[in-house]
Backbone bond lengths (Angstrom), bond angles and torsions (degrees), N, CA, C in turn:
res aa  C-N    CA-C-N  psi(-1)  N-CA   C-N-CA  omega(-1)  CA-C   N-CA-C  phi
1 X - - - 1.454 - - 1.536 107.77 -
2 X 1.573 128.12 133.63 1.224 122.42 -161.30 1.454 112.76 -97.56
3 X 0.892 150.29 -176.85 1.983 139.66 -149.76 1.954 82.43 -97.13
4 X 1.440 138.68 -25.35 1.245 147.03 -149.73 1.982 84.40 -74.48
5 X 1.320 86.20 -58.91 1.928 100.85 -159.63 1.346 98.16 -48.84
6 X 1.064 102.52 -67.19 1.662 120.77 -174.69 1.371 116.91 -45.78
7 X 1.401 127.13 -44.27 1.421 111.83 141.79 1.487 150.81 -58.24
8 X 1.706 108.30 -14.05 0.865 97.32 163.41 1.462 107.93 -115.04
9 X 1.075 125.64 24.21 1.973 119.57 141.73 1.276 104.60 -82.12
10 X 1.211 134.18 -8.49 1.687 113.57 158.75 1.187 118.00 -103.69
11 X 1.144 117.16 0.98 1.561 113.79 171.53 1.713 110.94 -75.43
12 X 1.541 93.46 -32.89 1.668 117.89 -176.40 1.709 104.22 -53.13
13 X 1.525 80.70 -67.70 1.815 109.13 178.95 1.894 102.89 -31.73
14 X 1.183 116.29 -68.90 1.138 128.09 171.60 1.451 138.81 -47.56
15 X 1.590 105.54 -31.12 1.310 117.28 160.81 1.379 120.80 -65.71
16 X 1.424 123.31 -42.60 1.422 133.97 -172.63 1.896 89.23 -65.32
17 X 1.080 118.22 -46.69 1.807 104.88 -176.55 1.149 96.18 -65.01
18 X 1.318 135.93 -67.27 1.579 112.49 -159.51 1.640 117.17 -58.07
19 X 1.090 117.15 -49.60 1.258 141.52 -122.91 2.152 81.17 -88.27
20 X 1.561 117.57 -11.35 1.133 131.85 -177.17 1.516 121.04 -144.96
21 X 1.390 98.75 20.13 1.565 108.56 176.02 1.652 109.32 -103.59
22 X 1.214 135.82 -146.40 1.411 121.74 -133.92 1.423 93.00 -91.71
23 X 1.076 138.51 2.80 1.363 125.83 160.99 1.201 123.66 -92.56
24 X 0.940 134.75 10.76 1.735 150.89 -161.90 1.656 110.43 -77.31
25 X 0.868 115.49 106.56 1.432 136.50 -175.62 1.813 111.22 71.54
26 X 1.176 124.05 32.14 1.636 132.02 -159.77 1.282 81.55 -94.02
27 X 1.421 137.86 -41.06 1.624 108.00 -150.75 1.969 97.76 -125.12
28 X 1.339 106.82 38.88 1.333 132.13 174.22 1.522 99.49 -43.54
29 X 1.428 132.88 150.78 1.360 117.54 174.09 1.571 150.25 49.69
30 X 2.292 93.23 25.71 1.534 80.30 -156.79 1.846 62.12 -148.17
31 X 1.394 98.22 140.99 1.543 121.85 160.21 1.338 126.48 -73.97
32 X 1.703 129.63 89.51 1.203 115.22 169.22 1.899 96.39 -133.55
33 X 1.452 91.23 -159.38 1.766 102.51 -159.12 1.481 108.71 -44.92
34 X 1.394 104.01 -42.78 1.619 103.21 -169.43 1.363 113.37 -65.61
35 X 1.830 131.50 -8.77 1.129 131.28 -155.69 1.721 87.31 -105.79
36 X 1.511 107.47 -47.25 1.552 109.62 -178.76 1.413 106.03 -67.64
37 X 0.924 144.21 -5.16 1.407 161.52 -177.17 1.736 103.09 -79.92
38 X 0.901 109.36 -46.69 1.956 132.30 -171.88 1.709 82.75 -72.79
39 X 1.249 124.56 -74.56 1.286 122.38 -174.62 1.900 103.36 -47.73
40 X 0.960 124.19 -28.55 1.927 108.59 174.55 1.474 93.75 -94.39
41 X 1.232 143.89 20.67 1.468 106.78 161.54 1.672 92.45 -115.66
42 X 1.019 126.01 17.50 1.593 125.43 162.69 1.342 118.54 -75.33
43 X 1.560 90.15 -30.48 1.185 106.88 -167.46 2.007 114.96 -51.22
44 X 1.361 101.19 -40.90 1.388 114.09 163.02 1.201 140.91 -53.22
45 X 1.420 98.73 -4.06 1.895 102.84 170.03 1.563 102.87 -109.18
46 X 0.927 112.75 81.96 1.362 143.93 -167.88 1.536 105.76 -42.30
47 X 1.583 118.83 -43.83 1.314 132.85 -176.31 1.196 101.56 -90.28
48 X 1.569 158.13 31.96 1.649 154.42 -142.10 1.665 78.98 -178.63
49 X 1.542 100.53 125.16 1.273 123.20 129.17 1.603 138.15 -80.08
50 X 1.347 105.10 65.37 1.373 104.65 -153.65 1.937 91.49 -91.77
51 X 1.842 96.39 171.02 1.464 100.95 177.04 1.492 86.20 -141.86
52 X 1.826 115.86 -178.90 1.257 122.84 176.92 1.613 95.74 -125.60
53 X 1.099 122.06 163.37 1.229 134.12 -174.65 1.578 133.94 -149.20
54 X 1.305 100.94 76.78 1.520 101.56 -170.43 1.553 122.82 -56.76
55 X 1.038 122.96 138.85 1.417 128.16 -170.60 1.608 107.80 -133.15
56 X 1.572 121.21 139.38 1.248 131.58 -175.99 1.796 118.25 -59.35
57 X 0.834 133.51 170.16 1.103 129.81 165.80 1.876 123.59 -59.52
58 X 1.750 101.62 -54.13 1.436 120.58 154.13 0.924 110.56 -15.45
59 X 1.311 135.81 -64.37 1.959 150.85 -107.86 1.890 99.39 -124.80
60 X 1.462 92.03 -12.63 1.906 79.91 -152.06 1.790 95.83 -87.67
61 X 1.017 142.91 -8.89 1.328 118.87 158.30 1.756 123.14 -79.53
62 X 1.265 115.02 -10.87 1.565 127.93 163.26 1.193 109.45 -58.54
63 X 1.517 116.98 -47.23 1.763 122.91 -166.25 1.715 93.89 -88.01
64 X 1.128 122.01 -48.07 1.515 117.05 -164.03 1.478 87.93 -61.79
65 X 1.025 134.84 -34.91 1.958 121.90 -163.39 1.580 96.00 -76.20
66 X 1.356 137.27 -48.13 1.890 126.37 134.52 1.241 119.21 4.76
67 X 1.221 105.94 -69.34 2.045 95.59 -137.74 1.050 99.89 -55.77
68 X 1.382 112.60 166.58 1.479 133.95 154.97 1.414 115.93 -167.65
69 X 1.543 131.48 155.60 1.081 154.10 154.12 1.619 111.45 -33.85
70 X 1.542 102.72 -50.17 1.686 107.19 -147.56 1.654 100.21 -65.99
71 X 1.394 103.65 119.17 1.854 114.37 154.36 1.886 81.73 89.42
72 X 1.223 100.58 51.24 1.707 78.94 177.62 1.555 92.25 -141.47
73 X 1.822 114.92 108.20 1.417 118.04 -177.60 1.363 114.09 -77.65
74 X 1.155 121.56 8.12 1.014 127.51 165.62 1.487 119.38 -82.16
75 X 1.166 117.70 -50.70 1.731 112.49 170.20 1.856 114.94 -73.46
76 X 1.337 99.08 -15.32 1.751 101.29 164.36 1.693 113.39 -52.05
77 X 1.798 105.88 -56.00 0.923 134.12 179.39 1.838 116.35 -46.62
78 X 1.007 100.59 -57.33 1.616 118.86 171.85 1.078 117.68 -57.21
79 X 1.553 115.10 -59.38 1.702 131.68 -155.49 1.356 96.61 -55.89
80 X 1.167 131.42 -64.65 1.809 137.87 -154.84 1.312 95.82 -64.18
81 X 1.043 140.27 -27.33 1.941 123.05 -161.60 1.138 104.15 -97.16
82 X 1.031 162.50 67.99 1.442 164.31 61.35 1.710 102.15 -33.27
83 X 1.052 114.54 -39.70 1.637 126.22 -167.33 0.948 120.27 -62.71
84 X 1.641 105.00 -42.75 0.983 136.92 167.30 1.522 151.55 -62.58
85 X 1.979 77.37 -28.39 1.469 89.41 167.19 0.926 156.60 -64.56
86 X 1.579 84.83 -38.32 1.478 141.47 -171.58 1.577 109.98 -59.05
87 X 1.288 118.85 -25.07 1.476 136.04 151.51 1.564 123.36 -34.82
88 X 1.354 97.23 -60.78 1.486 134.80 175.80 1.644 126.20 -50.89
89 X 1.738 83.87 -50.05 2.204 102.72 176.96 1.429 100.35 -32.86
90 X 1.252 110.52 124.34 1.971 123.22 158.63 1.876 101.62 -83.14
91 X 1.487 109.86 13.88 1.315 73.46 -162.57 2.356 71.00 -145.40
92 X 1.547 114.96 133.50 1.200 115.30 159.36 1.508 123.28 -12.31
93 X 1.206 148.83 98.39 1.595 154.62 175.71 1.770 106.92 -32.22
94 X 1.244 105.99 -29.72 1.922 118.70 174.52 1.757 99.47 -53.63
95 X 1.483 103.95 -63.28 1.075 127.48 -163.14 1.650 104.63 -55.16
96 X 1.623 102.20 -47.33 1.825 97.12 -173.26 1.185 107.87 -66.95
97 X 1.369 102.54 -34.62 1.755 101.83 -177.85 1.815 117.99 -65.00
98 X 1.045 108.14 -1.48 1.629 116.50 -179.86 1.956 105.21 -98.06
99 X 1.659 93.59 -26.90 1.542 84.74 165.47 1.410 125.71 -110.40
100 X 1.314 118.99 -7.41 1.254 122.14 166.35 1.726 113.53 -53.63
101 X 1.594 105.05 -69.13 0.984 127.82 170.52 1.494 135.49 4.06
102 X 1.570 113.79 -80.59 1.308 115.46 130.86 1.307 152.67 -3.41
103 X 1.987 103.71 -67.75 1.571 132.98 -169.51 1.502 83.67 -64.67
104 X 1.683 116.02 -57.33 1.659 122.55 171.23 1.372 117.06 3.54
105 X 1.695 93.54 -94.32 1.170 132.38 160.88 1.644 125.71 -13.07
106 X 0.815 102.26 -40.55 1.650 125.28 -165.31 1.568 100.90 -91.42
107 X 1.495 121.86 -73.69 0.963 137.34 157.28 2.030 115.41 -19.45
108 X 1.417 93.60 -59.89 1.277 96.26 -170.75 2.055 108.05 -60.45
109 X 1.654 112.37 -42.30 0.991 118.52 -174.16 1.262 111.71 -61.10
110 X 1.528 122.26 -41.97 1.862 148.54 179.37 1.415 92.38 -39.54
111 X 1.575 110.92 -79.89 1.609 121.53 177.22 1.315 131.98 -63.83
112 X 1.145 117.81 -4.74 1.482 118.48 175.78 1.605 103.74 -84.97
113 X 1.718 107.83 -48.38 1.492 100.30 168.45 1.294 125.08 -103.61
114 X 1.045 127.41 42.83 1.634 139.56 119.45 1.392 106.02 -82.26
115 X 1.016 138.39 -81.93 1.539 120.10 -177.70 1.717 139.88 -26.58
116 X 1.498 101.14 -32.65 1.626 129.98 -171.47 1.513 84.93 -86.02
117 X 0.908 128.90 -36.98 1.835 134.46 174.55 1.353 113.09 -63.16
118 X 1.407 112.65 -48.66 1.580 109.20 -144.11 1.972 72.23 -106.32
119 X 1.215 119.74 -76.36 2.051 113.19 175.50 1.433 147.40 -64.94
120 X 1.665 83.42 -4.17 1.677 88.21 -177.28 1.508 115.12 64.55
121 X 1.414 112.94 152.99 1.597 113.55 -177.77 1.655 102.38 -41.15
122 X 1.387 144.36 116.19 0.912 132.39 -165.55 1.936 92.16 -171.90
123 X 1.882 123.44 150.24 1.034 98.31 174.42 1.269 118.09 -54.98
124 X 1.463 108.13 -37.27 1.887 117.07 -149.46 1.922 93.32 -68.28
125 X 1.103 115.91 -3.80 1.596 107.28 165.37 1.284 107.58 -102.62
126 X 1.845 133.23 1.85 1.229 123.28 178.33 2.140 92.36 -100.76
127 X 1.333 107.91 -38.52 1.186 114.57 -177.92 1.726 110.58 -51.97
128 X 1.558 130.01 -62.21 1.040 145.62 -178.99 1.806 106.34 -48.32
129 X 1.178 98.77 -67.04 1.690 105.51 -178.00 1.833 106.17 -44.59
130 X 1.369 116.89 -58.96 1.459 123.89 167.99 1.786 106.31 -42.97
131 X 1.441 117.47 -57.40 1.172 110.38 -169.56 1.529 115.66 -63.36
132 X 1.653 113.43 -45.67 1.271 103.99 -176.39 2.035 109.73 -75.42
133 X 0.963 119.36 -11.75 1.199 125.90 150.05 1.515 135.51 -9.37
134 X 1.602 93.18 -78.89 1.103 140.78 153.06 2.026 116.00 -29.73
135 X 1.373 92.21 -89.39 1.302 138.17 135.23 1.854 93.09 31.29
136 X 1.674 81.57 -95.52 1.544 116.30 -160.28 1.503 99.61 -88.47
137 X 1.628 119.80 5.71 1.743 95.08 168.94 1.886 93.28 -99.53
138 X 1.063 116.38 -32.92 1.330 99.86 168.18 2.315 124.73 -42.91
139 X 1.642 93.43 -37.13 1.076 97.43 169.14 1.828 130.26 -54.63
140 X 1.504 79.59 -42.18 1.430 97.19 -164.81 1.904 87.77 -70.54
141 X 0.790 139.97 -33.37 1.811 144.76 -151.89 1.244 78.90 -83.91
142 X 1.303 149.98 -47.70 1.244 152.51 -161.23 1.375 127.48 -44.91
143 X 1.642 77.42 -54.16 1.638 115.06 178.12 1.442 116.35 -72.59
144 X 0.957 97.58 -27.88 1.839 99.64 -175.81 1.537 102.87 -100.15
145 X 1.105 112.30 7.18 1.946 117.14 176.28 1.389 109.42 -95.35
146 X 1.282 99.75 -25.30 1.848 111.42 -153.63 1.185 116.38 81.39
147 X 1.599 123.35 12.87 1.397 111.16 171.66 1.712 111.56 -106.20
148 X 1.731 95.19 41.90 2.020 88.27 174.57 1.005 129.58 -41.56
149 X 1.695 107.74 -41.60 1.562 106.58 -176.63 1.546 116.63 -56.36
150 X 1.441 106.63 -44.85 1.714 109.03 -175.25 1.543 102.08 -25.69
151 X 1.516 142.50 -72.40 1.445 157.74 -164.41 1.423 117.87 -70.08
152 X 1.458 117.18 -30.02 1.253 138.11 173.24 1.933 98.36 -14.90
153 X 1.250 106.21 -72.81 1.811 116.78 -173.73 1.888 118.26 -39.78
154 X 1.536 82.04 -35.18 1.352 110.02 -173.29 2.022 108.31 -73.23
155 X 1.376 102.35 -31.44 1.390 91.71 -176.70 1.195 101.54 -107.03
156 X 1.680 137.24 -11.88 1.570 136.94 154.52 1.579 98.99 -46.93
157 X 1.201 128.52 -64.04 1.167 123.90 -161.87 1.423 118.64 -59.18
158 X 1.671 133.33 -30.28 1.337 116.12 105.90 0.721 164.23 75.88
159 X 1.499 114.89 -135.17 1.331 154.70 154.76 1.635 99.46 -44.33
160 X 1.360 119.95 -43.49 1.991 125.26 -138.99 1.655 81.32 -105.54
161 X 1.318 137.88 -5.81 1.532 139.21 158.79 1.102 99.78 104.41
162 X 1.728 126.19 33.78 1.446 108.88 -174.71 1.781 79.88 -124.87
163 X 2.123 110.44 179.88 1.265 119.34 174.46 1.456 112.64 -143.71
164 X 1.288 96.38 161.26 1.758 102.96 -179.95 1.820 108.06 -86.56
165 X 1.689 94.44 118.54 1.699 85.65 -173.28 1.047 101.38 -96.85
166 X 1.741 141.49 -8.95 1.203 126.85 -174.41 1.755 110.14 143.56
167 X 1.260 126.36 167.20 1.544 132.59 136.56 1.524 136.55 -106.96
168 X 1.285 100.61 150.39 1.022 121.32 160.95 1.370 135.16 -132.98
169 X 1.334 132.87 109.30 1.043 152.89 -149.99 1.932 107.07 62.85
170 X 1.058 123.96 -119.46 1.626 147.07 162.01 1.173 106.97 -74.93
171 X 1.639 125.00 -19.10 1.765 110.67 173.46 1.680 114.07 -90.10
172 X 1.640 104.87 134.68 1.286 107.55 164.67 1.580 103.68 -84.58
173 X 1.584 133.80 154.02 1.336 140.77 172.32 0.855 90.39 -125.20
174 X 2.139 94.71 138.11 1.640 97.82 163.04 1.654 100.82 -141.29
175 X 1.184 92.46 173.26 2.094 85.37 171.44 1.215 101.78 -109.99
């Protein structure tokens, strides 16, 4: 493993604490920089009219029974670059998958109990945990491309106690 990787499995390592430590779902339903922030990294899919859409805490199992993929150029836009990255890896795809893996792991446990906190046994805490899941292995692919920064907004937002609930059509939702 080269001194490169290894920093960024602890950068990883480190994200899952903040990104689910005592601010973790606190600023659910409330518009500040990190949310308008989500709206400039849309900004980069140049061909997508995309918007962001903050939603209350109340509201978010109404919208999650919504989302979807279908007719939405915005998740066209998204979906392929992991794929893409993968071009990029300095390091065998076997190999990332031995360090992702883990960060996974971690992640999945981070969000399951923040979620079981903030929804109670409930789907929208089995739905969320899966989504940010998801979520954060795209992050992690990021990291091992050299394109961390691309996601950077994505793990401030985060960090600032809010989450990515999903799309529908061209809108990203977040709380």
């Amino acid at each position: 493993m080269t001194e490169t990787m290894v920093v960024e499995v602890e950068n990883l390592q480190k994200f899952v604490t903040q990104m689910f430590g005592e601010h973790s779902g606190s600023n659910m339903g409330t518009t500040d920089a990190a949310v308008e922030q989500m709206t400039q990294w849309l900004k980069q899919f140049s061909n997508v009219e995309g918007r962001v859409e903050c939603i209350a805490r109340e509201d978010l199992e109404q919208v999650v029974a919504t989302l979807s993929f279908d007719q939405s150029e915005l998740w066209q836009a998204i979906f392929p670059l992991p794929e893409q990255w993968v071009q990029h890896f300095a390091t065998p795809i076997e190999q990332v998958h031995t360090l992702i893996d883990p960060y996974l792991q971690e992640v999945y446990q981070a969000a399951f109990d923040q979620y079981i906190q903030l929804f109670g046994a409930t789907s929208l805490t089995k739905f969320m945990t899966v989504q940010t899941m998801a979520l954060m292995a795209y992050v992690a692919a990021s990291y091992f491309a050299n394109q961390r920064a691309f996601y950077e907004p994505i793990v401030q937002l985060y960090e600032a106690g809010h989450m990515i609930i999903g799309i529908k059509g061209n809108t990203l939702y977040v709380s």
